[in-house]
Every structure is written in C-alpha cells, then in structure tokens.
C-alpha positions as CSV (number, residue, x, y, z in Angstrom):
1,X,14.4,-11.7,18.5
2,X,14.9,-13.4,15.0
3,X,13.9,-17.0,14.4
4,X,16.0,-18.7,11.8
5,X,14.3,-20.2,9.2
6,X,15.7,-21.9,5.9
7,X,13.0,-21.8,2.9
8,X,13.2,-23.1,-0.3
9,X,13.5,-21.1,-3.4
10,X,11.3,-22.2,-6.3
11,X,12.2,-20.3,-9.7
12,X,10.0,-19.3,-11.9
13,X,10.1,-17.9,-15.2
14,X,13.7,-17.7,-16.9
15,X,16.6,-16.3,-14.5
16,X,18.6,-13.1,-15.4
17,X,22.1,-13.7,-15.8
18,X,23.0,-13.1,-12.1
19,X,20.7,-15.7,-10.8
20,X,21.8,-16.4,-7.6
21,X,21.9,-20.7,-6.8
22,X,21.7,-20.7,-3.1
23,X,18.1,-20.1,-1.1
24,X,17.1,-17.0,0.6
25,X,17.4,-17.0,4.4
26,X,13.8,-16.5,5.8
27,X,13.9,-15.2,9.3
28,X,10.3,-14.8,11.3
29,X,10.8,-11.2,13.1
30,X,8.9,-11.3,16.9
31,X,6.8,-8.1,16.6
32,X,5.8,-5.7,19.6
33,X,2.1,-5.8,18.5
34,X,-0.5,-7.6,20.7
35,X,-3.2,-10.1,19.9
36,X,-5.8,-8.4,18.2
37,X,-3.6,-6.7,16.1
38,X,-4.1,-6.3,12.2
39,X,-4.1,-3.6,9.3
40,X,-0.3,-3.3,9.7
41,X,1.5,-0.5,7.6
42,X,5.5,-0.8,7.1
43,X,7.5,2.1,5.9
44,X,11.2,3.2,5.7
45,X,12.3,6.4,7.5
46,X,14.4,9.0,6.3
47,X,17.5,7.5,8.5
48,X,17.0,4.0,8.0
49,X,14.7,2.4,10.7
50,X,11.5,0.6,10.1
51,X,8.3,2.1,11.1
52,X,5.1,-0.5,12.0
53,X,2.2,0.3,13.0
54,X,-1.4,-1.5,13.2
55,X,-5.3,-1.4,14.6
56,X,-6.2,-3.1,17.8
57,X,-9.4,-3.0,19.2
58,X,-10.5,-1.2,22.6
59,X,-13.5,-2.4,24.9
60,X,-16.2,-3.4,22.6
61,X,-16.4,-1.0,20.2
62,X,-13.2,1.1,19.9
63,X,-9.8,1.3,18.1
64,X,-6.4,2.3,18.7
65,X,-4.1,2.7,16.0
66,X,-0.3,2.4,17.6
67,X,3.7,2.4,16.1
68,X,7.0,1.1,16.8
69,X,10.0,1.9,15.7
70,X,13.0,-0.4,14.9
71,X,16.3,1.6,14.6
72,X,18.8,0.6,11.5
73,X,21.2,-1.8,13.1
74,X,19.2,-2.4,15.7
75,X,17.6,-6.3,16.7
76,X,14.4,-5.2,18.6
77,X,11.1,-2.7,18.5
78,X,11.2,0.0,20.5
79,X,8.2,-0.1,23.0
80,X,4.8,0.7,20.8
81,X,3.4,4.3,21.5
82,X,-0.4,5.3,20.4
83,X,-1.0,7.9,17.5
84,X,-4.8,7.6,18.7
85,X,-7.7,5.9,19.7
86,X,-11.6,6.3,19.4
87,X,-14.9,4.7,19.1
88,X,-15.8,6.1,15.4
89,X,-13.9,4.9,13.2
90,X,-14.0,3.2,10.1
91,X,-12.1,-0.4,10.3
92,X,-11.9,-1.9,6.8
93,X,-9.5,-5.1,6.0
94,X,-8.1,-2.8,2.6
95,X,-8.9,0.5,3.6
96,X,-5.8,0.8,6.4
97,X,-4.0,3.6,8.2
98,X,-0.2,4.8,7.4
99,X,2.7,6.4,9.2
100,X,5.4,8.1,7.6
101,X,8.6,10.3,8.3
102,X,9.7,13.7,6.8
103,X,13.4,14.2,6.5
104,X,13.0,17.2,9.1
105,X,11.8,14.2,11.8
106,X,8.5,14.7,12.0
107,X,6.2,11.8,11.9
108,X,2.5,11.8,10.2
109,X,-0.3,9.3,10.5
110,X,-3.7,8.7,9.1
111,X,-6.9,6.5,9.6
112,X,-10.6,6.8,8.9
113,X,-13.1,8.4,10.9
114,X,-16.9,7.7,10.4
115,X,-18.9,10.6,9.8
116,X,-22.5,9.2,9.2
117,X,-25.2,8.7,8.8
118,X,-24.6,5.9,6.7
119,X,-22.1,3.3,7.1
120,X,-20.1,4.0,4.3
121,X,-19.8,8.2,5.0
122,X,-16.2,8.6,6.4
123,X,-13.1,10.7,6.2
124,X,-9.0,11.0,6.5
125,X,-7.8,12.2,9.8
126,X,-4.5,13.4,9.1
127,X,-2.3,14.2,12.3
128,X,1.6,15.1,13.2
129,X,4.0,14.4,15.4
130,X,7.4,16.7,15.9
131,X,8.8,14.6,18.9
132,X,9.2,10.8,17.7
133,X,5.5,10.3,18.5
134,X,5.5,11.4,22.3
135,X,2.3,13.8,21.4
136,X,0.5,14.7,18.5
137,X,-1.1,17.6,17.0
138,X,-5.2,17.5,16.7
139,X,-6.8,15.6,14.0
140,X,-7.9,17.3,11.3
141,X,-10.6,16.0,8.3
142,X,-8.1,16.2,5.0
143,X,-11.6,16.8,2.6
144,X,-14.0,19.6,3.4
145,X,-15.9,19.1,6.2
146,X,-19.3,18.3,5.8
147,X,-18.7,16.2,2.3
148,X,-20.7,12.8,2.3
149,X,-19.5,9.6,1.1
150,X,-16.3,8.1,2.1
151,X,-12.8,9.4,1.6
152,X,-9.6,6.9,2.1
153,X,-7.1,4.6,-0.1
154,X,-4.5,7.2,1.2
155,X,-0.7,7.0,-0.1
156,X,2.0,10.3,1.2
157,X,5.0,11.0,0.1
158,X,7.9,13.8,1.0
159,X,7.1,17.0,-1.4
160,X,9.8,18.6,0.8
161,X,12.0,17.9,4.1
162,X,9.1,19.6,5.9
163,X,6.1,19.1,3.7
164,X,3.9,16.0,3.3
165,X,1.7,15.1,-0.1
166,X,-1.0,13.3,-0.1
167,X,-3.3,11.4,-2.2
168,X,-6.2,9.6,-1.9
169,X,-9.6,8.7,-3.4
170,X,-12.7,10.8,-2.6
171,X,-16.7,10.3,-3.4
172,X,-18.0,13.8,-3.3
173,X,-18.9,13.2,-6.9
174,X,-20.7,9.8,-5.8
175,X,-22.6,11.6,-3.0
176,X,-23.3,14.4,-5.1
177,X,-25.5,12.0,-6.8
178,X,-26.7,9.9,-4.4
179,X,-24.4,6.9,-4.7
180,X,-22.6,4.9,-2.2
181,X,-19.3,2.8,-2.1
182,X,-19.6,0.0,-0.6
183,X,-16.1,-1.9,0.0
184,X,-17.3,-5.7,1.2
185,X,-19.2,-7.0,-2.2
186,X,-19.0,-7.3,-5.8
187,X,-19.9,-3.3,-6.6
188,X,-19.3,0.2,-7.9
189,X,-20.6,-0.8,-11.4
190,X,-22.7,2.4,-12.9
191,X,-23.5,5.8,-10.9
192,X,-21.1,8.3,-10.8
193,X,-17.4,7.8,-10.6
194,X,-14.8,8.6,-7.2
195,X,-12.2,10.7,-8.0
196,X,-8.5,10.8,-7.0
197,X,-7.3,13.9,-5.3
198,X,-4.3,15.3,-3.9
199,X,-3.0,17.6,-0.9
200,X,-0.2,19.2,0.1
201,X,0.7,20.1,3.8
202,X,3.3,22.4,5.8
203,X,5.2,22.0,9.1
204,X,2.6,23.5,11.1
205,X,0.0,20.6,9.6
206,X,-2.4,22.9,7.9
207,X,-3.4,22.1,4.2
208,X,-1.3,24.7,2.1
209,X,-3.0,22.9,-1.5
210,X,-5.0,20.9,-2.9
211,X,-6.3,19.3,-6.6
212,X,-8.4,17.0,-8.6
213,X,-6.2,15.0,-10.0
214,X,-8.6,12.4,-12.4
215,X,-12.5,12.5,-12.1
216,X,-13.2,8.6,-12.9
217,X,-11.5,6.2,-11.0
218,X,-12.1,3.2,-9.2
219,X,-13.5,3.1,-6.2
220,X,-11.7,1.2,-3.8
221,X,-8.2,0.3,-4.8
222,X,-5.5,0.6,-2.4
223,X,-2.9,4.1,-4.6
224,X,0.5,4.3,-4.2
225,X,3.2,7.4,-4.8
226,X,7.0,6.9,-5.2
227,X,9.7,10.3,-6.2
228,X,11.5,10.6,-9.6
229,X,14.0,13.2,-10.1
230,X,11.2,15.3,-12.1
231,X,8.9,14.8,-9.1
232,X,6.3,12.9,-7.4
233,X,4.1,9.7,-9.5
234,X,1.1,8.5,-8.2
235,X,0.1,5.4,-9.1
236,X,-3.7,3.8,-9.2
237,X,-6.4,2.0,-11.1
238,X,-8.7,4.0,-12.8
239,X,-12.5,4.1,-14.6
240,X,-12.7,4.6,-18.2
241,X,-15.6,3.9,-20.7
242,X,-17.2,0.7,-20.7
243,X,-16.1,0.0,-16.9
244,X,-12.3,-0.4,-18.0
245,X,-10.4,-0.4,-15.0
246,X,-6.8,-0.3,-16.0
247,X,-3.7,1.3,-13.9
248,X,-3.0,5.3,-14.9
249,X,-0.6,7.3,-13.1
250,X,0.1,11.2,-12.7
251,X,3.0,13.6,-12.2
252,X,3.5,16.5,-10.0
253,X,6.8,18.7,-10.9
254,X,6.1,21.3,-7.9
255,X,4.0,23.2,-10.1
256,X,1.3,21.6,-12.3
257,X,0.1,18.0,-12.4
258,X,0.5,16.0,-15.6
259,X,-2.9,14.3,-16.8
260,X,-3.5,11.1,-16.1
261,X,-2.7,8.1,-18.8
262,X,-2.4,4.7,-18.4
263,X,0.5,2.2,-17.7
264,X,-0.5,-0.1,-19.9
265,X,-4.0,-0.2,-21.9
266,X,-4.9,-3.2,-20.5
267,X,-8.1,-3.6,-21.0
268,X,-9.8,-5.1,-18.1
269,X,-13.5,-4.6,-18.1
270,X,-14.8,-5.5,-14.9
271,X,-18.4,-3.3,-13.5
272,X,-16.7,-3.3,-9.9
273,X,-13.4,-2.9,-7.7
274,X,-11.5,-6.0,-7.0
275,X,-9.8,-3.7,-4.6
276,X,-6.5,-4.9,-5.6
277,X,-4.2,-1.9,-6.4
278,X,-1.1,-0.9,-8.5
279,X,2.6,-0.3,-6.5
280,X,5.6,1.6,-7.2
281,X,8.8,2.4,-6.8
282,X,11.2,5.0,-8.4
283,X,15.0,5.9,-8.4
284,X,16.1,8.9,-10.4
285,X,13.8,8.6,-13.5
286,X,13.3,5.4,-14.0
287,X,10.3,4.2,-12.6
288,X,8.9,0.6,-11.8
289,X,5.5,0.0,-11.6
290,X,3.7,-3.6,-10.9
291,X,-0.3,-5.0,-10.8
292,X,-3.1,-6.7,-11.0
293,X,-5.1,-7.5,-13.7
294,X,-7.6,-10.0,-15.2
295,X,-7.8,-8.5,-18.5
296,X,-7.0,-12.1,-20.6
297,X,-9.7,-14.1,-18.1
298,X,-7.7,-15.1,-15.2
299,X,-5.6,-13.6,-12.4
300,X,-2.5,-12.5,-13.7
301,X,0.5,-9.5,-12.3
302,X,1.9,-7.5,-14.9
303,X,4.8,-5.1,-14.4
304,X,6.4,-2.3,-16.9
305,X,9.6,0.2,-16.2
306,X,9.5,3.8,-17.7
307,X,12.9,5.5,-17.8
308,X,11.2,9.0,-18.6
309,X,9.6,9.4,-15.0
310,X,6.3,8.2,-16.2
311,X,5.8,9.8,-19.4
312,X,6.0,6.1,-21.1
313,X,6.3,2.8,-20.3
314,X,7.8,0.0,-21.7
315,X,5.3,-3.2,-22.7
316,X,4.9,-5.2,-19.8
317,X,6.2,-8.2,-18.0
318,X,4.3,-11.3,-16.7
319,X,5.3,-11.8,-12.9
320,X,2.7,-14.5,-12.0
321,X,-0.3,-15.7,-13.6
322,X,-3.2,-18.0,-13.1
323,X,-6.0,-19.0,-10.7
324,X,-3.6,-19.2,-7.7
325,X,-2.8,-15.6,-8.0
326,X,-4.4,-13.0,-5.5
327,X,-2.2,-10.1,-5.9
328,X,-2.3,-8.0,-2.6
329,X,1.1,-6.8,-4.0
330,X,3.8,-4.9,-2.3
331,X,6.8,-3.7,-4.2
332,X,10.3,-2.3,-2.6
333,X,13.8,-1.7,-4.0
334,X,17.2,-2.7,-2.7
335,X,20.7,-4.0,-3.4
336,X,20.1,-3.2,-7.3
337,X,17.3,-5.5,-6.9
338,X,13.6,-5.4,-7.1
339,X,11.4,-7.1,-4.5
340,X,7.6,-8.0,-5.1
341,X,5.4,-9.8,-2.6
342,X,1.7,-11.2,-3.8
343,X,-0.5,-13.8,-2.2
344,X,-1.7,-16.5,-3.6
345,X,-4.5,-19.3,-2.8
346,X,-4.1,-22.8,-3.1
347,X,-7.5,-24.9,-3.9
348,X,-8.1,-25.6,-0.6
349,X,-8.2,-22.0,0.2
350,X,-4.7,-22.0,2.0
351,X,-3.0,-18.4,1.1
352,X,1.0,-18.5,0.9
353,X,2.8,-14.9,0.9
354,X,5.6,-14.8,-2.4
355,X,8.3,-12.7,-2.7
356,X,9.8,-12.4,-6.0
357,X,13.5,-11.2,-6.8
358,X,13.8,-9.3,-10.1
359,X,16.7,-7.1,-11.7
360,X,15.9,-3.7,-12.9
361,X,14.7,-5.1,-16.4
362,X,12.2,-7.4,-14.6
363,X,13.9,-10.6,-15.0
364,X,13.2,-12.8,-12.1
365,X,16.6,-14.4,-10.2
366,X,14.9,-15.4,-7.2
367,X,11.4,-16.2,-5.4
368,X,11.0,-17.8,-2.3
369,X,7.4,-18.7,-0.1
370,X,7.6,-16.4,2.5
371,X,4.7,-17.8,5.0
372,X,1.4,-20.2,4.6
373,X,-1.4,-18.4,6.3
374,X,-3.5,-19.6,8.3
375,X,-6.6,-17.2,7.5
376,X,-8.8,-18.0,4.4
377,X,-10.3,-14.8,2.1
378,X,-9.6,-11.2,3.1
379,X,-9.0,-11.9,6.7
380,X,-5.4,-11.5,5.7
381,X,-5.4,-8.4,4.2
382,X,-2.7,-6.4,2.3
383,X,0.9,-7.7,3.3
384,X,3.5,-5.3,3.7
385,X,7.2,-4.8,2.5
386,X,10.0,-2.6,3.0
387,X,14.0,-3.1,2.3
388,X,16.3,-2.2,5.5
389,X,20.0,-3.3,6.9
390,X,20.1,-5.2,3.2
391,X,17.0,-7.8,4.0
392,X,13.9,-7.5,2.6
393,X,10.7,-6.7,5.4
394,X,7.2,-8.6,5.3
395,X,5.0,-7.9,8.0
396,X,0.7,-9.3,7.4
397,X,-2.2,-10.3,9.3
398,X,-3.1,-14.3,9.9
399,X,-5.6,-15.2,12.5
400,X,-5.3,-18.0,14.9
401,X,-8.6,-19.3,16.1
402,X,-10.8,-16.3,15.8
403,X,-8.1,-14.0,16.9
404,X,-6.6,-11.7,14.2
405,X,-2.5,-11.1,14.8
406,X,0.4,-9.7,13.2
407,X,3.4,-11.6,11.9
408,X,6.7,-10.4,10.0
409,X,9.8,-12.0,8.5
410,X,13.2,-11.0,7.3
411,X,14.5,-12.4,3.7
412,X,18.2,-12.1,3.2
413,X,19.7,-13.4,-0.3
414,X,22.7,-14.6,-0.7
C-alpha cells in the first residue's frame, strides 16, 4: 500500500535547461520486512521487478537474511522467503549482504560468515537459487578456505545470462602480516594494505575464475560495478602513497582486466576508512561515477562522466558540499535522468535522506528531502535506490526506540 505524500523540492546549484517547476511526488512504500529489520539491499531484475532483502535477528544470537519480490506493475511485496539463517555471522551496519538476478532467472545472494578466531576473521558465502528462491544451493566460501582476515564490501554484476562476477575486498595480504581491519573506529592507517579481487561464477555455482585486481586499497569502503558496452567497471576507493585514498576503477573486456587508475586525483589524505564508497552507473560507454571526498577540508560529493567506458573522465562536478554532508550515496538511472541519494546531518544530529535529479551532463534539475530519520550516527546505514515503473526507489534503516526497522518511498517527478 502507498502513502501519498507531497514534499517540497529545494534547488540547488544552477538548473539545466529542462528544470522541471513542479515538486516531486514522495510516496512512503509499506514494506513486508518485520521489526528488527535493517541492512536492506535494493536491486532491479532482469524483467523489471524490485528485489529487497534485509537482516533480522533470530533468538539471541542469530540472523536470517530474507527477500521479497515486487513485480513491475505490481502495488504489493510478494510474501518474504529466507535465503538463510545462522548463528555465525558477521553483522556490520556497512558491510551488508546483496541479492541479485541473472537474465537466465536465477537468483544469487551473499552475507558474511565469521570464521574466527578473532572478531574481525570472516568470509563471503555466496549461494544460488534456480527456482525464484524456493531452495538454494549450499554455501560456499568465495576466498580460499582457511585465509584469515576478513573478506566483504561485495558488488556482482551479470558477466553473462548465466554467469555472475563478483568483486569484493579481501585482507589475505593484511593477515599475511599480522594486521587486522577493524570496521567500528577511526583505523587502517599503516600495516599492510587489503586488496580488491574479482570472481567469476557458472550456472552450476562453482568459481570458474578469479583475479587480483589492485593490491592497495582501502579497507572498508562499500565497491560498486555497473556494464559498458566494452565490459564490466568496478568502481572503489583505493590506497596510494602517503594514505591517499582517492576513487580508481578497473575494466574487464572478457579477457584481461585493465589496471587500475583513478577517477579523479583527488587527493584526499586520510590514515583510515571513512567507509563511505564510490557508485556507478553505465549505459553504452558512457559511464557516471559519483563520491565522497574530503580532499579540500570538509565533506563534499563529487561526480565525473567518461564517455570512453572508463578509460577517462571528465573534471568533476560538485553535487553537495559542506559539514552537513554524509555521503552514504546511492546512484541509479532512469527517464534520461540521473538520480543520487546522500544523507546528510543537521547540527543537532538529525539525518535527512536527499535525492538529487541531474541530466546526463550533471546538471541538477531537481532535489527533493526524501525522509528525516529518526536514528543518529551509523545506525542508519547505507540507503538504497533503484529506478522501476518510472519512480525512483529508496528503501533505509531508522530505528524507533531501540528497535532498528526498515522504511522505503517512491519519488515520481513530474
């Protein structure tokens, strides 16, 4: 059920052309998740529906991470069904579990497993489904059993109709030496670098390939992958001399993987995460790519287009900038439009969800305040966004009381 909701639209920065006057149409979405619910993932199928899923907790100390599915043209969820549930896994407020579909209907899903002894030792389990999520296959470790140090910060993306890639970013180097992430503190300055790596997997759910794609990265910032007509990009930040953390990005053609370069030599020295990642989105081979960064002293999102499918970039835009800013961004693509959502903080700690309108050229025509947020810090997480049956999709985490829970709306512009 959809609750109508008018908000106001507040421009900022200079309008393209094709500004639209009237305000976006925000629409709270009722969601099929229970209380308890959080670490939501959103993602756009193949044939148009909307995938959610989240974490809930189970007895005292157990999780199950669960799905719905909400057909294009279609008001409601479909009931949730469970991808899994256990008592060992790793439950971290950046750190979250996808879903995703294959063209050939298959559905995959990820979370994190501890593997001890310490706290901070813990892997992928990748699984898939072939019937719509009625059963799935057995979990299996994506990295080498046995490897110490934790492995997550996952993005897929559809190397073929049958065949899933995936990257994420792995500490084997770290625990080679004797170092361990840590994702709840001001850290991962010195000691040996994580490293992003990158799979590929067949129909039958066994690893056909795998790579190193960049030895020195940072350690805990959320990746992201989108297609170009000469193949897959993967976005992140990366870890260069000096503790310069600045957004790079690689190609995959099939074949070979391109090296990694930056986005934009930003410049940000910082000796830890702020575990605030870059996003993406692509469409033929033009590429759109927007971040975080605090490389002129205060919070500020930046955002650059390549028309050569990554090979360059164009100098960057401004979005947003200035102590208000958060990031958290999402980024998704529709009706010739670009859509970006960030959080931002107020003084008194209040967050408020954004969502930005931009043409292709990142001029801004529209942004609206999706939500104020109950929640204070990183209780709120990493909002969500997708672009079905022409609306934009927000789905995050607020907490009422003490009791985390999941909310969504719909934006239509007009």
């Amino acid at each position: 059920m959809l609750l109508a909701v008018l908000a106001a639209c507040s421009p900022a920065g200079v309008p393209s052309p094709d500004a639209v006057a009237s305000s976006p149409v925000v629409e709270r979405v009722s969601l099929p998740s229970p209380a308890g619910a959080a670490q939501p993932d959103l993602v756009s199928t193949p044939d148009g529906s909307l995938l959610l899923s989240w974490l809930e907790p189970v007895g005292e100390t157990g999780h199950r991470l669960r799905f719905s599915r909400r057909p294009a043209q279609v008001a409601d969820w479909e009931a949730p069904r469970t991808i899994a549930e256990g008592t060992k896994w790793f439950v971290n407020w950046a750190d979250t579990p996808h879903v995703y579909a294959l063209q050939d209907g298959s559905l995959w899903a990820h979370w994190l497993r501890s593997t001890g002894p310490s706290r901070m030792d813990y892997g992928i389990d990748l699984v898939r489904s072939g019937d719509g999520g009625a059963t799935w296959s057995a979990p299996q470790r994506v990295h080498p059993a046995g490897t110490p140090g934790d492995h997550g910060f996952v993005t897929f993306w559809p190397q073929a109709r049958d065949r899933l890639g995936i990257a994420w970013l792995d500490s084997r180097q770290k625990a080679a030496a004797g170092v361990h992430a840590h994702h709840d503190d001001g850290h991962h300055g010195g000691g040996a670098p994580m490293m992003l790596r990158a799979a590929l997997y067949g129909a039958d759910a066994t690893q056909r390939a795998e790579w190193p794609l960049d030895a020195s990265t940072c350690d805990c910032c959320t990746t992201a992958s989108a297609m170009t007509d000469r193949g897959v990009v993967v976005v992140y930040r990366g870890r260069g001399e000096g503790e310069i953390r600045d957004t790079r990005v690689v190609r995959f053609d099939g074949d070979r993987w391109t090296p990694p370069r930056d986005v934009h030599a930003d410049g940000w020295m910082i000796a830890g995460c702020p575990v605030n990642g870059p996003v993406v989105v692509a469409d033929g081979a033009t590429v759109w790519v927007a971040w975080y960064t605090e490389a002129d002293g205060q919070p500020e999102l930046r955002a650059a287009r390549s028309d050569d499918a990554g090979d360059t970039f164009a100098a960057p835009v401004t979005l947003a900038k200035g102590t208000q800013v958060l990031g958290r961004l999402g980024l998704a693509r529709g009706d010739d439009h670009l859509l970006v959502s960030w959080l931002e903080q107020a003084p008194d700690e209040r967050q408020t969800l954004v969502l930005g309108r931009y043409d292709g050229a990142w001029r801004q025509t529209q942004r609206v305040d999706v939500a104020t947020l109950s929640t204070r810090g990183r209780a709120s997480g990493i909002p969500r966004l997708q672009w079905s049956d022409d609306a934009a999709w927000l789905a995050w985490t607020d907490v009422a009381g003490e009791a985390p829970g999941l909310q969504a709306a719909r934006v239509r512009f007009r």
